[in-house]
C-alpha positions in Angstrom: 0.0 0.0 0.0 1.2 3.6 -0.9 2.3 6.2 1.8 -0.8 8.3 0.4 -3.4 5.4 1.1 -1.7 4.6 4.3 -2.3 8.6 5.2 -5.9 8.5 4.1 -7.1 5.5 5.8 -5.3 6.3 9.3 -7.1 10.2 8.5 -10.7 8.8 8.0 -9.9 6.3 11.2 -8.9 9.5 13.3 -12.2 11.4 12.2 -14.4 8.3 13.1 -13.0 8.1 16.5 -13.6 12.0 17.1 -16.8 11.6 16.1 -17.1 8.7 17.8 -16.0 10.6 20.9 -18.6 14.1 19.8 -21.9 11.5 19.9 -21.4 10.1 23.4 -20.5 13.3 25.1 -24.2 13.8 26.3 -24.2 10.1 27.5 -21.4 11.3 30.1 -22.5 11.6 33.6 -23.4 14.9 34.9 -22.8 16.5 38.4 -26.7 17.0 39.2 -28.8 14.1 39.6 -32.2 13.5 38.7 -34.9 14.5 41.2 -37.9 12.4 40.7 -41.2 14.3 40.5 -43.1 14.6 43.8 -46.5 12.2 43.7 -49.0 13.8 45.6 -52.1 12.1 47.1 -55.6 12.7 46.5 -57.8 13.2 49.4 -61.0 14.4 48.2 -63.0 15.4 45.6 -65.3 18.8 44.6 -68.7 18.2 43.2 -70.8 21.0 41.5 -73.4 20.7 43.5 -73.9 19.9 47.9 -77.4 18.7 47.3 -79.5 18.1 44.4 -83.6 17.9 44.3 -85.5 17.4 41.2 -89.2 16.5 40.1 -90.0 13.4 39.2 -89.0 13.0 35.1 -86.6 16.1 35.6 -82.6 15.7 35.0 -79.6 17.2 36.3 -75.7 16.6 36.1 -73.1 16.6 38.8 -69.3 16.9 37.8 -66.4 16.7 39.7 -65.5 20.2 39.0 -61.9 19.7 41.2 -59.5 16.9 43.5 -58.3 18.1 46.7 -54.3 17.1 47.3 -52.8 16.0 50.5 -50.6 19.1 49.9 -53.5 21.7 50.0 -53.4 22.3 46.4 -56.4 21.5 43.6 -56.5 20.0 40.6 -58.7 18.6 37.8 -59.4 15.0 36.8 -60.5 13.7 33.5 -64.4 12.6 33.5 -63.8 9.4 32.2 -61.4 8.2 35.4 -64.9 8.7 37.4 -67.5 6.3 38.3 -71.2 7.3 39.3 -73.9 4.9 41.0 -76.9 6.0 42.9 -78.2 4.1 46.2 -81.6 3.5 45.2 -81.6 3.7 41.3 -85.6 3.0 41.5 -85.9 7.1 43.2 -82.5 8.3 41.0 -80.7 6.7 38.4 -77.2 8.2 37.4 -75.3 7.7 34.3 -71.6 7.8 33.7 -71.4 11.3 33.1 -73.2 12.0 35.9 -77.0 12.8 34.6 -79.4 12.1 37.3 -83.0 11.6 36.4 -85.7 11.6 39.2 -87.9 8.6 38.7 -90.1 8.4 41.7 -90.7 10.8 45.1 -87.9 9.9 47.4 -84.5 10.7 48.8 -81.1 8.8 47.6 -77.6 9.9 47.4 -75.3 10.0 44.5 -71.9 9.0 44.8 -68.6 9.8 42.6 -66.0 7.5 42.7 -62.3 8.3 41.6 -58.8 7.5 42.4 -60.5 5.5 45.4 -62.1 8.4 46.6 -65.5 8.6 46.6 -67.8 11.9 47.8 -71.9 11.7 47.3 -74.8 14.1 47.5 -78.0 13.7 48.8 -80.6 13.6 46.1 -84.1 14.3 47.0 -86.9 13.6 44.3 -90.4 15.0 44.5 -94.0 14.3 42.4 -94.5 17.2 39.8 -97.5 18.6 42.0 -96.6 22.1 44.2 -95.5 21.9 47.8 -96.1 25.2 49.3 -100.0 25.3 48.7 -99.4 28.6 46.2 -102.0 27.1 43.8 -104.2 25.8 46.2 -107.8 27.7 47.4 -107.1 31.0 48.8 -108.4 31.8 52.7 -108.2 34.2 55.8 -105.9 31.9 56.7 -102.9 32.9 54.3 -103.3 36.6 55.1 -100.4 37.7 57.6 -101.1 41.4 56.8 -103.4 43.4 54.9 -104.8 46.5 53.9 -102.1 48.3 55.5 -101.7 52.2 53.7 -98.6 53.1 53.9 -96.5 56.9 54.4 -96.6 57.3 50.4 -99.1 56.3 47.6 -97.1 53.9 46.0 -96.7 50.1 45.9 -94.7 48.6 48.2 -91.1 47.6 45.8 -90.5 44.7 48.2 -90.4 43.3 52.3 -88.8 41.8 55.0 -90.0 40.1 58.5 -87.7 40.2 61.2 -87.7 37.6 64.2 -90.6 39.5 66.1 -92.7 39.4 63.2 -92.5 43.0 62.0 -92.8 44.2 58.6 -90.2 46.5 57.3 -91.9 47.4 53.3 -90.0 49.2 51.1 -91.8 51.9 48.9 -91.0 54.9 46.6 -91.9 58.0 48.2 -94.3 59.5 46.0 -93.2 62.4 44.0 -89.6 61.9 45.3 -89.0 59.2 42.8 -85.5 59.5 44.2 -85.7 58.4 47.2 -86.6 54.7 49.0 -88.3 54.2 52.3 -88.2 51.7 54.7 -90.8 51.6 56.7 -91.3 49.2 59.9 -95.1 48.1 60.6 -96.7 45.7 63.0 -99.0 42.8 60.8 -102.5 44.7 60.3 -101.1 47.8 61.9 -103.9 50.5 61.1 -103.7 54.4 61.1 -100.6 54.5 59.7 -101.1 57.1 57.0 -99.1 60.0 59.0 -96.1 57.8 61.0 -92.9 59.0 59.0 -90.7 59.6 61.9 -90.4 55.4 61.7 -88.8 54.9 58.8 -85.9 55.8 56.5 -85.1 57.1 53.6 -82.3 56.1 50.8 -82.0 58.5 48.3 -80.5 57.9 44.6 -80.6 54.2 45.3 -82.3 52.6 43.0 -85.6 51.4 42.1 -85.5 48.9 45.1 -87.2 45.6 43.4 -85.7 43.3 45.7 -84.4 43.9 48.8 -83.2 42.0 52.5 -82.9 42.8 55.7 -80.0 41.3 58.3 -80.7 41.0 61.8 -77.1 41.8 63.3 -75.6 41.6 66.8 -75.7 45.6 66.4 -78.7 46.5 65.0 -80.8 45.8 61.3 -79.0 46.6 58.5 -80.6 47.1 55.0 -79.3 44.7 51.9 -80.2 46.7 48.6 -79.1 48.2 45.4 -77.1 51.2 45.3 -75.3 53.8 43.3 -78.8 54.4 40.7 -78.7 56.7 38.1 -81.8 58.8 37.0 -83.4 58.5 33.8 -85.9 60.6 31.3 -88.6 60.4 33.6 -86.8 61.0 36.6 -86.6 57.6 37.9 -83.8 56.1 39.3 -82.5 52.3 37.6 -79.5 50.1 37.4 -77.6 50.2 40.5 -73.9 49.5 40.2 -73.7 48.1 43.9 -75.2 46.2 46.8 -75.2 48.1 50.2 -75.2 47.4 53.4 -76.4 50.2 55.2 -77.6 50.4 59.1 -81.4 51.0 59.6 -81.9 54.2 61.8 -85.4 55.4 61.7 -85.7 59.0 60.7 -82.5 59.0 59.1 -81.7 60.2 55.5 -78.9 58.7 53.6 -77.0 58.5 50.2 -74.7 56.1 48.2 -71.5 58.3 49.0 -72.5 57.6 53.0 -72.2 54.1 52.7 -69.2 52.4 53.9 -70.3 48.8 52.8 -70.7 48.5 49.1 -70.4 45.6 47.2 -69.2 45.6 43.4 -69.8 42.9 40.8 -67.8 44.7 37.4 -69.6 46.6 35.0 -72.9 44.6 35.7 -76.1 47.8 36.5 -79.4 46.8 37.9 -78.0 44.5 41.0 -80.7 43.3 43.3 -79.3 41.3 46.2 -81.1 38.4 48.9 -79.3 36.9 51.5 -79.3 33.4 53.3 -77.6 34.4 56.7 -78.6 31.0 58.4 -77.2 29.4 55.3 -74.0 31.7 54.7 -75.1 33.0 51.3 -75.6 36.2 49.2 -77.6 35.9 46.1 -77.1 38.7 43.3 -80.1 39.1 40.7 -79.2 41.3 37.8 -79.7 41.4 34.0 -77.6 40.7 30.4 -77.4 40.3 26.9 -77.3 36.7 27.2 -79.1 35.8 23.9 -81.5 32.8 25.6 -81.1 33.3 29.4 -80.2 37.1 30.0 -81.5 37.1 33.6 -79.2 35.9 35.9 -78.4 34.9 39.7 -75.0 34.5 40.8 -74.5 32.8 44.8 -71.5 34.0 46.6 -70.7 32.7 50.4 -72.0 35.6 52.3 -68.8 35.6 55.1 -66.6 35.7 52.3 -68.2 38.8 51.1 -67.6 40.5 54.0 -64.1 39.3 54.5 -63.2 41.1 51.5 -60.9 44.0 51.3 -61.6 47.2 50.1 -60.8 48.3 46.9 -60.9 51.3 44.6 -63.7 51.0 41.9 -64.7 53.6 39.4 -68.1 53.4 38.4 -69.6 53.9 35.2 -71.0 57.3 34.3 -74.4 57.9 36.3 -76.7 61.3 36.8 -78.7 62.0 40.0 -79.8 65.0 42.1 -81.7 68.1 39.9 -85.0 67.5 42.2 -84.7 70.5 44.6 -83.4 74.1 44.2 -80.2 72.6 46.9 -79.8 69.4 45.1 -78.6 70.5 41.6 -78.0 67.6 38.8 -75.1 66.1 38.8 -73.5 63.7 36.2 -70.4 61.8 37.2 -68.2 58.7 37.2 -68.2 57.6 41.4 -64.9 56.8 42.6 -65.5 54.7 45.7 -64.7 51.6 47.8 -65.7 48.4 47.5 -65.4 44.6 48.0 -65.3 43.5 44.9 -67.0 40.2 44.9 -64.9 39.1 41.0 -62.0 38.2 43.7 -64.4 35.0 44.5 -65.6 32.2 43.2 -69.6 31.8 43.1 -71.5 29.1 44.7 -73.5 29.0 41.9 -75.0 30.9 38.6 -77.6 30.4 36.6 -80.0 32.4 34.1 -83.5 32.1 32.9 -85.5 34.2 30.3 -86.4 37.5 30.7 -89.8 39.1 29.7 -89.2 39.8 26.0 -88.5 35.7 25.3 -91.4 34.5 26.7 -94.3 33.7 23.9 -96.8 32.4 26.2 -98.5 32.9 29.5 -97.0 29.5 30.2 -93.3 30.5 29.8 -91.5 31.8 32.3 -91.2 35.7 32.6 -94.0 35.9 30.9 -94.9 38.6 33.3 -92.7 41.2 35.2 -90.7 40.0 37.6 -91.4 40.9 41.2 -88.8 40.2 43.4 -86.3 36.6 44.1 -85.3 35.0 47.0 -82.6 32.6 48.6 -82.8 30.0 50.9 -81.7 26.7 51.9 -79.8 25.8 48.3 -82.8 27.7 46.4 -83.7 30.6 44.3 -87.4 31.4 44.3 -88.5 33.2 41.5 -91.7 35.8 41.7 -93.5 37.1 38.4 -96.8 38.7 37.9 -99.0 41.4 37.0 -102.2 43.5 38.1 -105.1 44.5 36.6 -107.8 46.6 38.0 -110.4 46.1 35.9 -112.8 43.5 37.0 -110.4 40.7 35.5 -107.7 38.2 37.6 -104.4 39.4 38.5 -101.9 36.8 37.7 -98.5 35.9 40.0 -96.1 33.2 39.5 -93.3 31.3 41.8 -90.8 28.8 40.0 -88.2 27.4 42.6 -84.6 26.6 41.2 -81.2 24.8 42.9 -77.6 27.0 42.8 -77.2 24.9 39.3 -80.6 26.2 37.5 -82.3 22.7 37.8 -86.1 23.2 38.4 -87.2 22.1 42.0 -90.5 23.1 41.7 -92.6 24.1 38.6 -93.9 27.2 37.7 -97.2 27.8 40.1 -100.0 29.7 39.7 -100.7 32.0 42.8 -104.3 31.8 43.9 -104.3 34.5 46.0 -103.7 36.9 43.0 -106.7 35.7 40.1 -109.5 34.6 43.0 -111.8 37.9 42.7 -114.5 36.3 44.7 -112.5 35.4 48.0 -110.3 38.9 47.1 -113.6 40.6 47.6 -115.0 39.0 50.5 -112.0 39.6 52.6 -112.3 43.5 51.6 -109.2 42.9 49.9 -109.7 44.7 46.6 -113.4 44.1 44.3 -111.5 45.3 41.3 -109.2 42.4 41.2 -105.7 44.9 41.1 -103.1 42.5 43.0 -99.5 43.3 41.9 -97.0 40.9 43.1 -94.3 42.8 45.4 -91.8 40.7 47.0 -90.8 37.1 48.2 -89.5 36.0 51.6 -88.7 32.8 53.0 -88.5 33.5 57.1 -89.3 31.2 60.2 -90.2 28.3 58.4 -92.8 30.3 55.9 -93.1 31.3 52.5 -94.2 34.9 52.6 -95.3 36.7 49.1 -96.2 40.9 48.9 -98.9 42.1 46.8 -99.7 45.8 46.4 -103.9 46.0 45.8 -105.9 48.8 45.0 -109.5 48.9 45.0 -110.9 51.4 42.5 -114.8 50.5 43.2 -114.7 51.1 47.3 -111.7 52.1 47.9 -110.6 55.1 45.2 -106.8 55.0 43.8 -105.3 54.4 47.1 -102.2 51.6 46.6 -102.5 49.3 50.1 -99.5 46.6 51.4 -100.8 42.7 51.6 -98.5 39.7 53.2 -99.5 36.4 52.3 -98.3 33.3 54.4 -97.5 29.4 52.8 -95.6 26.3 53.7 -92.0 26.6 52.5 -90.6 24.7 50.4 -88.8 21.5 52.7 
């Protein structure tokens, strides 16, 4: 062999050996070890809902919306790794993606299974008929208060009972369609025409639709919406808070004096109800949500009030311009507020509003008169009046947090049954306009503002109705 080819093939046996050397240099221990990635345990899991009732043939779905680690954190889990069985499948049988159905009246639970953990809700399945006796014959016996004529001649917006069974109605004060009062009234109180140095007035509030009151260690304090802005005609609409404000009779006082005010974003129209026993504050406010733009959104009430304060600036509102000293004013508020978008909800839900519904039998067919929370439900209050010799009609359909249907839509005797209205010197023109919901000391409470145009001449009176709640 040449010294050339001799050169060559040592040359190329050099370069295979270098390269040789290049490829297994990653292969070559390093100084750090591996650290092997931590496997944390699972110790529970979240479900969307803490109870679940239905009418029988109704559905609803549960997820696992989170997993709990032994390390505090959360996490999500894919819905095919869980597993769903029901106790008693013949009073709710559950599929494997978690659709319940109600087949017959009953109570069951509902249990999740994943990662060998398991977590249930109690399911609790009821016949398609009404419980609280809303559609059934109306008497003397449902009437907690009537007749009662109040400091202005105005409906009553909406009411609360507190623990000693007063009254506390809410009403715009006549020609000062700026301002709210709150007036406190014994059941079938009479000669109350003249007591104004009892209640209180809120002024630039809102239209007050639906309102609460909490019973505090310290004193009442009024749940409502706040921060209104006036309109064309001068009345006051879409609130951009929720207030908590102290109730001191004879006392006068607007948004910029309240210290509590609860902000939702760029959300108007809030109306608020509140579940104290139950540790929840429901918010009932409007959208442009194309099949379900009226909405309820369920916070934890104590972790409403935990929040901090924080600076808000409020979309551009007028008030003021009713009085020689209380000159128009136009402005964007800069307040403090908790701002509830730092939580999650409990809950939301939405239903149609008024310009959906076809029928008399939709829902919203008629305006809506006021909402309530209690016990893991949203009661829902519609209606209308008519003073002409025809029924009034009012509606209550009873939702969960998740929007399921507990209880259908039901037809309020108390509001169409001219005869019995009559006879109780109620109203003999039929006008019953539905005016607030409560649910307080076991009861189902429902307002109605009536006006008599055939005895009674255009005076507007305050009505309480009384029924079983819903259990």
């Amino acid at each position: 062999m040449s010294t050339r080819n001799n050169l060559l093939t040592f040359s190329a046996l050099l370069a295979a050996i270098l390269l040789s050397c290049v490829s297994c240099k990653g292969d070559e221990p390093t100084d750090e070890p591996t650290v092997p990635p931590v496997q944390h345990t699972v110790e529970s899991l979240v479900l969307s809902v803490e109870q679940l009732r239905l009418i029988q043939g109704s559905r609803a779905t549960i997820t696992v919306t989170a997993v709990r680690y032994d390390d505090g954190t959360t996490g999500t889990i894919d819905p095919g790794e869980v597993s769903w069985e029901s106790d008693d499948p013949q009073i709710a049988s559950v599929t494997q993606s978690g659709e319940v159905t109600g087949l017959q009246a009953g109570e069951t639970r509902i249990t999740a299974r994943a990662a060998e953990i398991t977590a249930s809700v109690p399911v609790t399945v009821k016949a398609g008929e009404s419980t609280t006796g809303l559609d059934a014959p109306f008497s003397a016996s449902n009437i907690y208060s009537m007749g009662q004529y109040l400091t202005s001649n105005t409906v009553i917006q909406g009411f609360d009972i507190v623990d000693d069974g007063t009254i506390y109605y809410m009403q715009i004060a006549g020609n000062y369609a700026h301002r709210l009062s709150v007036i406190p009234a014994s059941p079938n109180a009479s000669g109350f025409e003249n007591v104004y140095s009892e209640s209180m007035s809120l002024d630039y509030f809102g239209h007050g639709t639906n309102y609460a009151i909490e019973q505090a260690d310290d004193g009442l304090y009024i749940w409502t919406g706040c921060y209104a802005s006036k309109n064309a005609s001068g009345q006051y609409w879409n609130s951009q808070t929720i207030a908590r404000v102290k109730f001191e009779a004879g006392k006068r006082v607007t948004p910029k004096e309240c210290t509590t005010q609860f902000y939702m974003g760029p959300f108007k129209e809030l109306h608020p109800a509140i579940d104290v026993e139950n540790d929840v504050l429901a918010i009932n406010y409007p959208t442009s949500h194309p099949t379900e733009p009226r909405r309820f959104r369920m916070y934890r009430l104590s972790e409403a009030m935990a929040l901090p304060m924080s600076a808000v600036t409020l979309q551009s509102l007028t008030y003021g311009g009713g009085a020689a000293d209380d000159p128009q004013v136009t402005e964007s508020p800069k307040i403090y507020a908790r701002d509830l978008r730092k939580l999650t909800p409990l809950g939301e839900f939405g239903i149609p509003n008024q310009s959906l519904a076809e029928t008399p039998d939709d829902v919203s067919y008629y305006a809506w008169q006021g909402f309530e929370v209690n016990d893991g439900l949203i009661y829902y209050f519609e209606g209308e009046g008519k003073n002409d010799g025809t029924p009034s009609a009012a509606y209550v359909t009873i939702y969960d947090f998740a929007g399921n249907v507990v209880e259908r839509r039901t037809a309020v005797t108390a509001a169409s049954d001219l005869q019995t209205l009559a006879s109780l010197g109620i109203t003999a023109s039929g006008y019953m306009e539905a005016e607030g919901i409560k649910v307080r000391n076991g009861k189902l409470y429902l307002g109605f503002a009536s006006r008599d145009s055939k005895t009674d001449g255009s005076k507007y009176r305050a009505n309480v109705f009384e029924y079983a709640r819903v259990e």
